[in-house]
Kinemage of the C-alpha trace (Angstrom):
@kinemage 1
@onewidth
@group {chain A} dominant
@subgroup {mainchain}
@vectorlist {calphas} color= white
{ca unk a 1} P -36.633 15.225 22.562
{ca unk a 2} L -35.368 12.729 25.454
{ca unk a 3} L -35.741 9.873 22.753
{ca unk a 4} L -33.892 11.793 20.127
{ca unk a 5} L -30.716 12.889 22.161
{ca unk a 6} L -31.278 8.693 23.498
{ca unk a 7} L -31.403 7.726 19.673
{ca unk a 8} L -28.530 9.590 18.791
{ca unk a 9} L -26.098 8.616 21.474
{ca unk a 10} L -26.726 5.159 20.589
{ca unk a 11} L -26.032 5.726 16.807
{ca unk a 12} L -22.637 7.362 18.283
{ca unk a 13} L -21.834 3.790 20.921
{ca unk a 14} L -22.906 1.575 17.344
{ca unk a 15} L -20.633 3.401 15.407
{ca unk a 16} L -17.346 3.305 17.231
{ca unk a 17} L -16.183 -0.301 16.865
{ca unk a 18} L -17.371 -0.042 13.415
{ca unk a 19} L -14.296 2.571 13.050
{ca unk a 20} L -12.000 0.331 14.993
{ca unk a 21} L -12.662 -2.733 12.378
{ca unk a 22} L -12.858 -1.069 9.436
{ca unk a 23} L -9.298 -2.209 7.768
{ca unk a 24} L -7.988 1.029 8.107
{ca unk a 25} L -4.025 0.965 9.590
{ca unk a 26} L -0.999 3.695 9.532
{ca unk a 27} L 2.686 2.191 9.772
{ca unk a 28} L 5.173 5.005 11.105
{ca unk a 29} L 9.069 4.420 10.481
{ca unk a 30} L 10.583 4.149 14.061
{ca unk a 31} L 12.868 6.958 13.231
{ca unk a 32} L 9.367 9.052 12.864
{ca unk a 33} L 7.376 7.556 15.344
{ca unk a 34} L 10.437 8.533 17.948
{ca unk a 35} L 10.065 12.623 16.968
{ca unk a 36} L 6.489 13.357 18.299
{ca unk a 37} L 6.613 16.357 15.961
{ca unk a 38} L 7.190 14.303 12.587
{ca unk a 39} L 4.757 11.770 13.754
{ca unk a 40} L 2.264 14.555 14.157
{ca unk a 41} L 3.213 16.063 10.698
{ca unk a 42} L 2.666 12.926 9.115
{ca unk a 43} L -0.869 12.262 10.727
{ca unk a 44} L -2.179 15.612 9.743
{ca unk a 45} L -1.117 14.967 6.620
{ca unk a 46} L -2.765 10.870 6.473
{ca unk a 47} L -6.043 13.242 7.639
{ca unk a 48} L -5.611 15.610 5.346
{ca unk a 49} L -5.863 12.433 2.436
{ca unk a 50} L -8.923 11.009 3.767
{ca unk a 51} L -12.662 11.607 4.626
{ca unk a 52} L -12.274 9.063 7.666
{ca unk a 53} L -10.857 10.218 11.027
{ca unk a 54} L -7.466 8.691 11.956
{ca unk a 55} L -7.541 8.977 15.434
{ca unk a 56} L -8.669 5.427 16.320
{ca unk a 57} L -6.597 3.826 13.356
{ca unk a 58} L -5.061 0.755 14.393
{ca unk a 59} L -1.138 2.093 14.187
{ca unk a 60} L 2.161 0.044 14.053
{ca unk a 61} L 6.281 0.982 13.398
{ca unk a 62} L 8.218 -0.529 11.129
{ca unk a 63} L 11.672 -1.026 12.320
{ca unk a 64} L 15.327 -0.919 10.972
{ca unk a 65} L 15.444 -4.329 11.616
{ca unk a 66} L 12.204 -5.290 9.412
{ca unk a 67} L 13.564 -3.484 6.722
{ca unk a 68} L 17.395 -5.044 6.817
{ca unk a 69} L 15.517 -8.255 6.811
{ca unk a 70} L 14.328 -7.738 3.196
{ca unk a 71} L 16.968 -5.208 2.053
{ca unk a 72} L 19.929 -7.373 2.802
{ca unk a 73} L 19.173 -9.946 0.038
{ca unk a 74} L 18.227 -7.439 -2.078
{ca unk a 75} L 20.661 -4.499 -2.150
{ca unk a 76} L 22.547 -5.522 0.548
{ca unk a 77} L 22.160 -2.042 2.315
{ca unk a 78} L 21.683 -2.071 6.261
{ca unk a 79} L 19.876 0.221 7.897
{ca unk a 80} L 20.325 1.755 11.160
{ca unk a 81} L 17.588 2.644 13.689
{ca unk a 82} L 17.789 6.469 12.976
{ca unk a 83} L 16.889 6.050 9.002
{ca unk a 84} L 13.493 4.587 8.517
{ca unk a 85} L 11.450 7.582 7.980
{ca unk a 86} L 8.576 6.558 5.567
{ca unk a 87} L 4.612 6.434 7.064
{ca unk a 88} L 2.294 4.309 5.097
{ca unk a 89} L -1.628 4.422 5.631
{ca unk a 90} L -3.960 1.614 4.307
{ca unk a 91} L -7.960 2.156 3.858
{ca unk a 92} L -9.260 -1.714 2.499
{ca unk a 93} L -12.746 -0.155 2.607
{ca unk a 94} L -11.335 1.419 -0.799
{ca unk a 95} L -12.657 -1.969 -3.399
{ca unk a 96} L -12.383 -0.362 -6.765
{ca unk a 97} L -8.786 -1.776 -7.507
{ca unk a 98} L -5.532 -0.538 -5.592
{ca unk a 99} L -5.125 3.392 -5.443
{ca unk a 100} L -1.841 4.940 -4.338
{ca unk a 101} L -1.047 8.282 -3.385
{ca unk a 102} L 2.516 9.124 -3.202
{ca unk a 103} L 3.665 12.858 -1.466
{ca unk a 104} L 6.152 13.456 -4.200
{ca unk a 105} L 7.587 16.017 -1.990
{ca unk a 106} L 9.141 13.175 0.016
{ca unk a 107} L 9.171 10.129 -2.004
{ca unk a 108} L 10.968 10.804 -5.301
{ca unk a 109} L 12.048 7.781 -6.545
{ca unk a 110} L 9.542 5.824 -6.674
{ca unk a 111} L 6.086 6.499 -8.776
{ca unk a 112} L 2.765 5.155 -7.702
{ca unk a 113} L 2.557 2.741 -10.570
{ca unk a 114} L 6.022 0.939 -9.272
{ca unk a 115} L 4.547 0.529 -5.526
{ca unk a 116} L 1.103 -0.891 -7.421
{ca unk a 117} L 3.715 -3.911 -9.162
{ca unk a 118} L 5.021 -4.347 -6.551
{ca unk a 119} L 2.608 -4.761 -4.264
{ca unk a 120} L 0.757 -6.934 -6.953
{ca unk a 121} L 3.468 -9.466 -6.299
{ca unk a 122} L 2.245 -9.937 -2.771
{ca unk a 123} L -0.949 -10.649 -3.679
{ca unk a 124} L -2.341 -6.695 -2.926
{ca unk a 125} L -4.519 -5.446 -5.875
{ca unk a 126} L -6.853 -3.260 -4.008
{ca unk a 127} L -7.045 -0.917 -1.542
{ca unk a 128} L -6.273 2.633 -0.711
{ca unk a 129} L -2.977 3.492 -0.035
{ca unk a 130} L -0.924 7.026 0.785
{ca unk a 131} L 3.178 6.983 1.673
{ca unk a 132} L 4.710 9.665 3.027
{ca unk a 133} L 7.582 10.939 5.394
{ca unk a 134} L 9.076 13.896 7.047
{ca unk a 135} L 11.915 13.934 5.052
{ca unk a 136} L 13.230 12.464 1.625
{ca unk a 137} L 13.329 9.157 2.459
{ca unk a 138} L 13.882 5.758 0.285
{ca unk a 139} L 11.164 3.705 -1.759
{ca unk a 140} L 12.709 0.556 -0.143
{ca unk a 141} L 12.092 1.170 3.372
{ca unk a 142} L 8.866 2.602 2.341
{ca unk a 143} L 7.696 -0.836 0.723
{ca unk a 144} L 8.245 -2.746 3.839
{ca unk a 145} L 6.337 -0.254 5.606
{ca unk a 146} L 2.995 -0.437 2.999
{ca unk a 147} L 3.205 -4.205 3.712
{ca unk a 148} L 3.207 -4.066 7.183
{ca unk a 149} L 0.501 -2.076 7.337
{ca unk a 150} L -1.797 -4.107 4.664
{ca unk a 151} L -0.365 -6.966 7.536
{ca unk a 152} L -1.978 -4.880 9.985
{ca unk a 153} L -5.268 -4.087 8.198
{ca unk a 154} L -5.688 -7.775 7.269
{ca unk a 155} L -4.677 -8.988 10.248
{ca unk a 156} L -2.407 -11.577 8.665
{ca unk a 157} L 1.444 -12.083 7.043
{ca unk a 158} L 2.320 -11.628 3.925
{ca unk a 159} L 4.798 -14.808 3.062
{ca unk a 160} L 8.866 -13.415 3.167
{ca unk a 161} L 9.349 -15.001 0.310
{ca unk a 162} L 6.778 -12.973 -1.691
{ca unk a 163} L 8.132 -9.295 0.287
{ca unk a 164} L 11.746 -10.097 -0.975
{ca unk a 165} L 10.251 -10.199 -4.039
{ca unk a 166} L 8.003 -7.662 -4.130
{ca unk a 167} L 11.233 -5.447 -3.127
{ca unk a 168} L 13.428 -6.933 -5.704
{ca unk a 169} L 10.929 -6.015 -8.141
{ca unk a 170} L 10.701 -2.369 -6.988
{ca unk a 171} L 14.541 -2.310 -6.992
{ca unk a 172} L 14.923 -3.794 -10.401
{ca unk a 173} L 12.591 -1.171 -11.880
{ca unk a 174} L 14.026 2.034 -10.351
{ca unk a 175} L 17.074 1.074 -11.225
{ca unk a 176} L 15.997 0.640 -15.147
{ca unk a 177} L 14.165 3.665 -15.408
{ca unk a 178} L 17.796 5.516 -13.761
{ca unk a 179} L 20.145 3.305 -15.897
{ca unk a 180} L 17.933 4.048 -19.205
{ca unk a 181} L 16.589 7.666 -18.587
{ca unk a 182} L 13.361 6.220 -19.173
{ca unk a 183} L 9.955 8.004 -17.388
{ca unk a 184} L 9.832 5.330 -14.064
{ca unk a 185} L 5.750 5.065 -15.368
{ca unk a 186} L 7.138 3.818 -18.575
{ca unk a 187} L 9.471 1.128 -17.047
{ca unk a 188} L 6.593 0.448 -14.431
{ca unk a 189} L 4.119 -0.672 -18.197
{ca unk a 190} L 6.785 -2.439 -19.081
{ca unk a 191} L 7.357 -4.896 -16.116
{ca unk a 192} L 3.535 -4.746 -16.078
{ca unk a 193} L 2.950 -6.393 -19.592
{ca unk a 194} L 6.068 -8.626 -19.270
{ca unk a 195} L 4.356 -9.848 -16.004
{ca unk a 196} L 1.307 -10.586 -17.806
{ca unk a 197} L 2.692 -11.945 -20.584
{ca unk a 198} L 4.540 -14.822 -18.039
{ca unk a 199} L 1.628 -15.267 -16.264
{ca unk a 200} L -0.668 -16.143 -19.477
{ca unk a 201} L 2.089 -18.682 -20.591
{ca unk a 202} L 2.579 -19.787 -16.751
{ca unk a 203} L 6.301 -19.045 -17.320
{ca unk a 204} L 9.030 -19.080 -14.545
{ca unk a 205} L 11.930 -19.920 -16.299
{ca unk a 206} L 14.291 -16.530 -16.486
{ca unk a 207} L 15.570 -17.868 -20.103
{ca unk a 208} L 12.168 -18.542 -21.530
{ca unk a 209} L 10.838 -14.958 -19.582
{ca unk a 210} L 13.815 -12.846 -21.405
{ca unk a 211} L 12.516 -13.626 -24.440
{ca unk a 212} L 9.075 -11.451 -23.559
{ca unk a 213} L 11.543 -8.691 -21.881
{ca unk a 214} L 13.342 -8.218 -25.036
{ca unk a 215} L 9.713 -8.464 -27.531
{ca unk a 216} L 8.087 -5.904 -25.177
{ca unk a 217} L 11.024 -3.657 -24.541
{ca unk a 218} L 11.454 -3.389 -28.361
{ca unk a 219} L 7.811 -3.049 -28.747
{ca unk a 220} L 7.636 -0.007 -26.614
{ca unk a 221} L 11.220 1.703 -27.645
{ca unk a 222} L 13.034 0.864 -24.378
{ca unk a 223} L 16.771 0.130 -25.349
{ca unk a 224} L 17.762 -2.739 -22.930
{ca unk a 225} L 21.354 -4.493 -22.905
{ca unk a 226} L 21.783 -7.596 -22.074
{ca unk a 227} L 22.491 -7.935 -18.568
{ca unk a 228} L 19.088 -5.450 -17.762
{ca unk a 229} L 17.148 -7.944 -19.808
{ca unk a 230} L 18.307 -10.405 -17.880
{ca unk a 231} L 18.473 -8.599 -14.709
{ca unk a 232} L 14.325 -7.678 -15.564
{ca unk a 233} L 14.005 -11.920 -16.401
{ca unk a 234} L 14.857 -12.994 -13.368
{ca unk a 235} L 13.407 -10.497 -11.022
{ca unk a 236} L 9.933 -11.338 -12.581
{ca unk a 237} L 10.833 -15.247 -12.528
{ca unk a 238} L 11.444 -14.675 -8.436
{ca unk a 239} L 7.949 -12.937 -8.373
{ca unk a 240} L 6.312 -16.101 -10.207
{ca unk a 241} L 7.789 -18.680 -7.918
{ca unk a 242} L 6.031 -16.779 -5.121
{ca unk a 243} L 3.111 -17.022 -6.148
{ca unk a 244} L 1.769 -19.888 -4.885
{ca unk a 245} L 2.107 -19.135 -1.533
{ca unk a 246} L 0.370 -16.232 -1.183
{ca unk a 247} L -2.905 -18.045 -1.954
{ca unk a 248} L -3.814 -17.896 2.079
{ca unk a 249} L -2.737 -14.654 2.501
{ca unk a 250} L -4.672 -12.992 -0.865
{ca unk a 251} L -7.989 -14.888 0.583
{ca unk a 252} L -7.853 -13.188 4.068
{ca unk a 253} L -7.423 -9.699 2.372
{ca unk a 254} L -10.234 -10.511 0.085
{ca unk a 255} L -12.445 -11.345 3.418
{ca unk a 256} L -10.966 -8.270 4.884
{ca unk a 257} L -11.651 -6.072 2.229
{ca unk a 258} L -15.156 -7.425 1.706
{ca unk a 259} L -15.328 -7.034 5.416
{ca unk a 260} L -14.733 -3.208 6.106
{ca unk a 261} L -16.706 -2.505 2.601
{ca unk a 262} L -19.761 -3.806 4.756
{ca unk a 263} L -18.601 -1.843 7.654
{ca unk a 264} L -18.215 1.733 5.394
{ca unk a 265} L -21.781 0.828 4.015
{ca unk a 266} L -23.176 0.424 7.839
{ca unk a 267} L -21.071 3.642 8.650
{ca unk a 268} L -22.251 5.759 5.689
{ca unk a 269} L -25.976 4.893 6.367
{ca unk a 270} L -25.259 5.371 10.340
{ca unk a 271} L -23.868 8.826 9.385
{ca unk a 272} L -26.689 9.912 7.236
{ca unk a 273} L -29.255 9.115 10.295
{ca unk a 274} L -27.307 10.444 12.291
{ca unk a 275} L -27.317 13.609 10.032
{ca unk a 276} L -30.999 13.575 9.539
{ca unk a 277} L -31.366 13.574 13.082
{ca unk a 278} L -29.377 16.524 13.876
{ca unk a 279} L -31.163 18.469 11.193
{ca unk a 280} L -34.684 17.444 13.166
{ca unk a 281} L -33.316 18.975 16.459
{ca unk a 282} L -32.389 22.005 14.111
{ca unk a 283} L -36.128 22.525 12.870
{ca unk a 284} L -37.144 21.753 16.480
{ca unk a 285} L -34.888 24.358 17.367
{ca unk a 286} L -34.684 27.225 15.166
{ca unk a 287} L -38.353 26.174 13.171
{ca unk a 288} L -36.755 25.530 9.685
């Protein structure tokens, strides 16, 4: 029995750091992080999206600041200090593609599908994400937050280039699917295809890129004028350009996400030891 309740503890000390390097990171807004009820709201509700438990996940805030920095070039809105609410949680263990989770409750604007562009344009194409916040709160800030916390998970930065990008791109299509009445999933397929479209033919010229916005638009019955076709041109064009520099960044998230993949694999067969264990000391116990 001495060697069992010995066994076990050590399966408990092996498992620990596994936890803490498992690519698994929560961003609060500061405005959130600064209410210690919200922030508790918003972890309860990260737990309540996940088998894993949160309470050694690496954690970070994501400032006003951080958020002007992008938004200013973008919409030109500033932020003050008392209006970044959005949370963001990252799991890279998740490897079958990107999944998002949005708490529609809180983020309206914004559909899964338009985060998964636009974090595609940073060089993200996998992991599990969930974005929430305490109150209604804006898909811009929240976007800066989801990158900061895949920065946090890999453990590396995400080029500024590519995040004013990313957040032009998630601008440009919530404001199409609001300017055409158009379902935001359908204007999300349609940046989708143009993108792949541009980056079959290598394309970064907005001129020669219109021409696909206007072909798939048509194709798929969205009614664009002329400046949104051009508006849509140019915000994938920026997204091309950036491209090449997020060649460093996409390989460390590849090595991180092949990283805590290994370390769920280690946990899950830790666990189930660990499990068949405690179901020994319950035969021992009660002889069943």
């Amino acid at each position: 029995m001495k060697k069992l309740i010995v066994g076990i503890l050590l399966i408990l000390m092996i498992a620990s750091p596994i936890y803490g390097a498992s690519g698994f990171a929560i961003t609060f807004g500061e405005t959130t992080n600064a209410n210690p009820q919200w922030k508790t709201s918003i972890l309860n509700y990260f737990q309540s999206q996940t088998d894993k438990n949160i309470s050694n996940v690496s954690t970070s805030v994501i400032t006003a600041t951080e958020v002007n920095q992008i938004s200013k070039n973008i919409t030109g809105r500033n932020y003050n200090s008392n209006q970044i609410f959005s949370c963001a949680m990252v799991d890279l263990s998740y490897n079958q593609g990107i999944k998002i989770n949005v708490d529609k409750d809180k983020i309206a604007i914004v559909s899964p599908k338009m985060y998964a562009n636009a974090l595609e344009s940073s060089g993200i194409q996998n992991g599990y994400v969930v974005v929430t916040s305490p109150v209604q709160s804006s898909g811009e800030a929240a976007l800066t937050g989801i990158l900061k916390t895949y920065e946090v998970a890999v453990d590396a930065s995400i080029p500024q280039d590519a995040k004013n990008a990313a957040t032009q791109e998630l601008n440009s299509e919530a404001k199409i699917a609001n300017q055409t009445g158009q379902n935001p999933d359908k204007v999300a397929d349609l940046f989708e295809q143009i993108k792949n479209e541009t980056k079959k033919q290598n394309l970064q010229d907005p001129n020669q890129i219109k021409a696909i916005v206007i072909n798939n638009a048509n194709n798929m019955g969205i009614s664009l004028n002329d400046s949104q076709s051009q508006q849509i041109a140019n915000t994938i064009s920026n997204s091309q350009k950036v491209q090449g520099e997020l060649t460093g960044f996409k390989q460390k998230l590849q090595n991180a996400t092949d990283q805590a993949s290994q370390y769920q694999g280690i946990l899950n067969l830790i666990l189930g030891y660990f499990q068949s264990a405690l179901n020994y000391m319950k035969s021992l116990i009660y002889g069943q």
